[in-house]
C-alpha positions as a printed NumPy array, in Angstrom:
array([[-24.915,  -3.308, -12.174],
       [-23.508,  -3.355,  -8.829],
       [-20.537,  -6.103,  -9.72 ],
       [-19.92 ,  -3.8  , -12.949],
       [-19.432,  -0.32 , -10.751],
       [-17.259,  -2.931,  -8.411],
       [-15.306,  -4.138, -10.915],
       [-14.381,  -0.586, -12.701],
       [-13.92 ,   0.694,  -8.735],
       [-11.068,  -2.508,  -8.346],
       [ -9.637,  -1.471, -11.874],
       [ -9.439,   1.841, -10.897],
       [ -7.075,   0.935,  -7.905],
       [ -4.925,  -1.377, -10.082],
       [ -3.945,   1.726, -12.485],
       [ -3.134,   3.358,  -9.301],
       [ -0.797,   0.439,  -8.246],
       [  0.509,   0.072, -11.288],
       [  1.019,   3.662, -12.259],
       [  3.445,   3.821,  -8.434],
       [  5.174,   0.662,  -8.979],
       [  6.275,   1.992, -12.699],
       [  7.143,   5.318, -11.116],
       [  9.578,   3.337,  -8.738],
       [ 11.091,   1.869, -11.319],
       [ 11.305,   4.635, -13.829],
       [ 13.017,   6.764, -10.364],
       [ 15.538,   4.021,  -9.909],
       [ 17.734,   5.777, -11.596],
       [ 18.455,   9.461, -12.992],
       [ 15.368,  10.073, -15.64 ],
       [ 15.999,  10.776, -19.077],
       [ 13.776,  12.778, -21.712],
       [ 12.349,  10.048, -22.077],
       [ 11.881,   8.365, -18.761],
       [ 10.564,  12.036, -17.365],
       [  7.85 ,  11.928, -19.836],
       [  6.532,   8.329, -19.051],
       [  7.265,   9.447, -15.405],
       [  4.817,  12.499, -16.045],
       [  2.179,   9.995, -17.982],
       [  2.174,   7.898, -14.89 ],
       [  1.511,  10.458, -12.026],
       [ -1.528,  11.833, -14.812],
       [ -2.858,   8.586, -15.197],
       [ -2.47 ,   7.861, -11.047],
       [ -4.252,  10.896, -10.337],
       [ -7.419,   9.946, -12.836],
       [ -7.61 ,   6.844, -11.562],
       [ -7.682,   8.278,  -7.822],
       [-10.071,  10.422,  -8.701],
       [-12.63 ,   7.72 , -10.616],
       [-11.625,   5.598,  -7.05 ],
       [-13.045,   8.238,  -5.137],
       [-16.423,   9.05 ,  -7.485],
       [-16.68 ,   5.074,  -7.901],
       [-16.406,   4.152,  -4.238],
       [-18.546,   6.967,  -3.143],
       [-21.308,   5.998,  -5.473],
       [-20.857,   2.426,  -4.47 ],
       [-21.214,   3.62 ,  -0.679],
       [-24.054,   5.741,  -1.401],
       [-26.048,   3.904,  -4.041],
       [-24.724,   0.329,  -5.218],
       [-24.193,  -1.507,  -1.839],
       [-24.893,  -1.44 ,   1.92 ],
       [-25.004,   2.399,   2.236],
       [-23.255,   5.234,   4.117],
       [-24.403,   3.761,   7.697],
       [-23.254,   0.347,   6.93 ],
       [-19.609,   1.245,   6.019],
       [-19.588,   4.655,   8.534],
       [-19.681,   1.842,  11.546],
       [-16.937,  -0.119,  10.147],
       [-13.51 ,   0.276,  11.235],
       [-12.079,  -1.153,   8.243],
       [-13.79 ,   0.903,   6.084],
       [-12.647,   4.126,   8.193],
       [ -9.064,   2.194,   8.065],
       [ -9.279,   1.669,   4.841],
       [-10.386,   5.578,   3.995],
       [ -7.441,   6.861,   6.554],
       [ -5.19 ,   5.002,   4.249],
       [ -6.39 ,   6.218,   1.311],
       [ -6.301,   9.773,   2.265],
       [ -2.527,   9.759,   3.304],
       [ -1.68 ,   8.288,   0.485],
       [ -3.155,  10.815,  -1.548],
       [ -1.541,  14.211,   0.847],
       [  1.717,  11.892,   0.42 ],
       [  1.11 ,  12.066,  -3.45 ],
       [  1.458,  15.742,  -3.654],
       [  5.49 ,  16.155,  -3.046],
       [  5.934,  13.716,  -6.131],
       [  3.585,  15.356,  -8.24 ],
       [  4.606,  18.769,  -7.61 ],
       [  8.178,  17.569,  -8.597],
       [  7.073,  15.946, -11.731],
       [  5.075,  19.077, -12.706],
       [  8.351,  21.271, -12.491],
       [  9.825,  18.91 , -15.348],
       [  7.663,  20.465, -17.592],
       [  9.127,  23.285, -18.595],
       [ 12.578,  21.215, -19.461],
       [ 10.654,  18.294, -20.865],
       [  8.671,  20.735, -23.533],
       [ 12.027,  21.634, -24.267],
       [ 13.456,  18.298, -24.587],
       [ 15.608,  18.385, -22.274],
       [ 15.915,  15.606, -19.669],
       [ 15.138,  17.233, -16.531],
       [ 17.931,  17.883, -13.7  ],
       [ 16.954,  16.237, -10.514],
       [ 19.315,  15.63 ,  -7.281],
       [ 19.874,  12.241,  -6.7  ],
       [ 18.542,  12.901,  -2.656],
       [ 15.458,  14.365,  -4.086],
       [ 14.978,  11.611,  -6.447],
       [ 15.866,   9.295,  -3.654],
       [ 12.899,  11.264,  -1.472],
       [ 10.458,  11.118,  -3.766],
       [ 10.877,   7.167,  -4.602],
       [ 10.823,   6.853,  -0.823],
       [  7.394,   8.635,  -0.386],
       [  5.748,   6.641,  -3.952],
       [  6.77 ,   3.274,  -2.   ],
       [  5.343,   4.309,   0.896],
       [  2.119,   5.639,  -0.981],
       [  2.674,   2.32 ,  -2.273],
       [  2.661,   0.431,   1.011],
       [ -0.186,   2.629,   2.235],
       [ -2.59 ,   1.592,  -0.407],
       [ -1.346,  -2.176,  -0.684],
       [ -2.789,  -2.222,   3.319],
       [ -6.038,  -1.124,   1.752],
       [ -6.419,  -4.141,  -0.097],
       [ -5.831,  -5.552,   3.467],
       [ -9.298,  -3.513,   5.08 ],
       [-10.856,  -4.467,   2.147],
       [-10.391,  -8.292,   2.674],
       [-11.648,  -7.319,   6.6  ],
       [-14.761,  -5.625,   5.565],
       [-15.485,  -8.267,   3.041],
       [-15.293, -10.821,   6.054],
       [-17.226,  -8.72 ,   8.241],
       [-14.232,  -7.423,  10.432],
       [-14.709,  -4.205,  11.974],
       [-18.45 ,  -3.629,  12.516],
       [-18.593,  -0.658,  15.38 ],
       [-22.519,  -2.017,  15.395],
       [-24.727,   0.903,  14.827]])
């Protein structure tokens, strides 16, 4: 059971990758209908998949592995939780965006977007991006036993 609740927890976090990396490609350039909507799909699906992360990981903290001391005296771990967090507040300005496409999207319109807002919010899904990828780097730490605070 506990490589199964692993392995959805890892899948989880590759949606999430891949949902931002085909954001920052759909934002490379002014979105159409059609490119809005997909946009849309992919901040939904980003924000499931953040949420199962967070259920996932906290039932693999709490019940599945080592337990809440083991990982609360691991600077990785805390790293790797600091990271995900940021990401996450850095998510909002994109999402907020997308959700004011909706009203010109329902009407099938292609929604009207400045090209230096467009430009911000690629800027903060790579860095969400970058922020997240440096998870996978704690992860690799903990899973070597780098960080342990003792306790």
């Amino acid at each position: 059971m506990n490589a199964f609740v692993a392995f959805l927890h890892h899948l989880c976090f590759i949606v999430i990758m891949l949902a931002l990396f085909a954001e920052i490609l759909l934002l490379k350039d002014a979105p159409t209908l059609a490119t809005a909507v997909k946009i849309r799909r992919y901040d939904t699906m980003y924000g499931i998949a953040a949420l199962l992360v967070l259920v996932i990981g906290g039932l693999r903290v709490m019940v599945f592995e080592k337990g809440a001391a083991y990982y609360m005296h691991n600077a990785a771990f805390m790293a790797k939780m600091g990271l995900f967090i940021a990401a996450g507040l850095l998510s909002v300005y994109p999402t907020v965006v997308f959700a004011k496409w909706g009203k010109a999207v329902k009407q099938g319109v292609a929604p009207v977007i400045p090209d230096v807002v467009r430009g911000r919010v690629r800027l903060v899904v790579h860095v969400e991006a970058g922020l997240l990828l440096l998870m996978v780097l704690c992860a690799a730490m903990m899973a070597k036993g780098i960080g342990s605070m003792g306790g």
